[in-house]
C-alpha positions in Angstrom: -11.1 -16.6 2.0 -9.1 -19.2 2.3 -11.1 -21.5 4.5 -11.7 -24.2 2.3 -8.3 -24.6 1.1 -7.3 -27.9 1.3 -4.3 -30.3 0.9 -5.3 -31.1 -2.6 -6.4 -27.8 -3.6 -2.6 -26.4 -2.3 -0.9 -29.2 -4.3 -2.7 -28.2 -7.5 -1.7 -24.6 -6.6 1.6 -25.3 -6.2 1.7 -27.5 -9.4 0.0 -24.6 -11.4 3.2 -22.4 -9.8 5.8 -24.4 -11.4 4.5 -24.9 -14.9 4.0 -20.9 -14.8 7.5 -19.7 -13.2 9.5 -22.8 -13.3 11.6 -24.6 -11.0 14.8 -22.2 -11.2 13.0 -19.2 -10.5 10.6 -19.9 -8.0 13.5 -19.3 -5.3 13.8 -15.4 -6.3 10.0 -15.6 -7.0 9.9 -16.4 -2.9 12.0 -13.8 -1.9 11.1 -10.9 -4.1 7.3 -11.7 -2.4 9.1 -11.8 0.8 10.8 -8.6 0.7 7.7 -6.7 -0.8 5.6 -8.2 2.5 8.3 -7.2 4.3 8.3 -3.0 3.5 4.4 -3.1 3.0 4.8 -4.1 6.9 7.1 -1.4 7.3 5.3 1.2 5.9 2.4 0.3 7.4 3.9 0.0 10.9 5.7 3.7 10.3 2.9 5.8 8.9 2.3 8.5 11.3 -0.7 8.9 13.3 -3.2 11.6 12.2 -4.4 13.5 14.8 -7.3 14.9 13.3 -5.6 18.3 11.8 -6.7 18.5 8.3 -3.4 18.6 6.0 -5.2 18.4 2.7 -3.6 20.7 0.0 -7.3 22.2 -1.1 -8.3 23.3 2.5 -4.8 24.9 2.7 -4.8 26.3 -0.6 -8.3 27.8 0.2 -7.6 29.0 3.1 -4.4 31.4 1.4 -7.0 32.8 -0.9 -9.1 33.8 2.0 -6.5 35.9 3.4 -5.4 37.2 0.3 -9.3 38.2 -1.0 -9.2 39.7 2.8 -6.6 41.6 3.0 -7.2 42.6 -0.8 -10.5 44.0 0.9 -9.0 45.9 3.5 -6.5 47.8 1.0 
């Protein structure tokens, strides 16, 4: 994607920064980006495995009126 990115295409990016967000903020600009790629990483890297069960709230939520037309059944 960004392959073809050169020097000059980076400075023009970087001017095209400034005139947007200005000088004075671009330091908070840097972090706030920072600390957002930092928890995306986090949440990424913490997100438990699946192991295949299926968890979905439908499959459960079907499975509950099974048993209850069942046992309705069986009354």
């Amino acid at each position: 994607m960004f392959g073809n990115l050169t020097g000059w295409h980076a400075l023009i990016l970087l001017a095209v920064v400034l005139l947007v967000f200005g000088a004075a903020k671009l330091p908070a600009l840097a972090r706030s980006v920072g600390q957002s790629v930092k928890i995306l990483q986090k949440e990424v890297r913490d997100k438990p495995a699946t192991s295949g069960e299926d968890t979905s709230v439908a499959n459960r939520d079907n499975g509950a009126v099974e048993s209850t037309d069942a046992s309705a059944r069986h009354a």
